[in-house]
N, C-alpha and C positions, 0 to 999 in steps of 0.2 A: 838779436839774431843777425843783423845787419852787416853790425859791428865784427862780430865772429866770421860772418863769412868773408870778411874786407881783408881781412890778417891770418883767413884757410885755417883759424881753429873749431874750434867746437862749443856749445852753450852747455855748459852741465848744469843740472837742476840742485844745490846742493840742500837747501832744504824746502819741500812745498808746502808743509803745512806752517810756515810765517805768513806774516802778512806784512808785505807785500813777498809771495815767494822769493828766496836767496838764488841769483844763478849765477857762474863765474862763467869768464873764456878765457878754455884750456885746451890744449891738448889731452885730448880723453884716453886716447890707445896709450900714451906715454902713463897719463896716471894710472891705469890700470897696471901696467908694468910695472909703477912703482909699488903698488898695494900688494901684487903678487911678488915679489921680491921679499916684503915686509913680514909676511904672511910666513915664506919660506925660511928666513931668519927668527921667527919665533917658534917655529916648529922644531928647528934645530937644536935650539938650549932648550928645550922641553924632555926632559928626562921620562921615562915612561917605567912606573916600579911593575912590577908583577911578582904573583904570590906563587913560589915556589913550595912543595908538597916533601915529605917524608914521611913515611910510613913505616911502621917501628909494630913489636909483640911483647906482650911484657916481659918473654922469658928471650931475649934476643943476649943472645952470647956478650962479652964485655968487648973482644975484637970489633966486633957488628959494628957496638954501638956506637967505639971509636972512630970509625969509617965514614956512619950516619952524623956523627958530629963532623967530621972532618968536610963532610958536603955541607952540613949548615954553614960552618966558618966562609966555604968559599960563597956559599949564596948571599950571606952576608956582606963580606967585602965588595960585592958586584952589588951593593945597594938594593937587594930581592928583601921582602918581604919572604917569611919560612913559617910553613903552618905544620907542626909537630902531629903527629895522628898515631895514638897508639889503639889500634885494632886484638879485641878482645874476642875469641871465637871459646863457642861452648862453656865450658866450666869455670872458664878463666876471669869470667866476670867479678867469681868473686873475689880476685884480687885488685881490684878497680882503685879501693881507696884506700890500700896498701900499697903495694908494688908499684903499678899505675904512676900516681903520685911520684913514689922516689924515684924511677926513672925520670918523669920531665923533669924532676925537680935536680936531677943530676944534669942532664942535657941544660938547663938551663944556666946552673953552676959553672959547664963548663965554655959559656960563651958570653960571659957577664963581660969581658973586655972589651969584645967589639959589638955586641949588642944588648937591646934590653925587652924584656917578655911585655911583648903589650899587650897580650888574654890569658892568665893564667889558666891550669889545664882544671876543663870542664869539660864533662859529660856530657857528648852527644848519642843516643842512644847506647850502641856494644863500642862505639871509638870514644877516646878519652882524645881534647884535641887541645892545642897550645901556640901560640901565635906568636913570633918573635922578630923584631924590626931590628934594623944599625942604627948603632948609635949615629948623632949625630951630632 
């Protein structure tokens, strides 16, 4: 402590549970600065995905579903995770593992270039639902 105050730094404790405790003299405020810096550069290359939604009917027009593809390709290329959900009301149910089906199975068909189906479609209660990541 002596030492440190002779040269106006500081005692930093770096490890206590050694024996005999580790401590350096430093400049404390500075290394804080630098840890906070270090901190702020690893949060910057840190990319953050989030799961983007579409929601689909199984009797959705073929324009529609053009559309709804054309939003998956760009959620795709924006590196988004896309969770496909095809929502079945009343009677429609029971075209689930007909119709259902060959639509993801077309949505899926028509995004095999920039991405690939990481859950194929299963039934969630009345939504049929289908998970789709970029390639990478």
């Amino acid at each position: 402590m002596q030492k440190a105050d002779e040269v106006g730094l500081d005692l930093v404790e770096l490890s206590a549970s050694a024996k005999p405790p580790v401590c350096r003299v430093m400049d404390y405020g500075k290394y804080r600065y630098e840890q906070s810096k270090k901190q702020a550069e690893a949060k910057k290359k840190q990319t953050t995905v989030e799961v983007k939604e579409i929601k689909l009917r199984p009797k959705t027009e073929k324009h529609d579903l053009d559309f709804k593809i054309r939003n998956i390709r760009k959620f795709l290329t924006q590196k988004n995770k896309v969770k496909v959900t095809l929502r079945f009301r009343g009677r429609e149910i029971v075209y689930a593992n007909s119709i259902g089906v060959t639509v993801l199975n077309k949505i899926g068909e028509a995004i095999e270039d920039i991405g690939t189906i990481q859950q194929e479609p299963k039934m969630e209660g009345r939504q049929m639902v289908m998970f789709v990541v970029p390639k990478t």
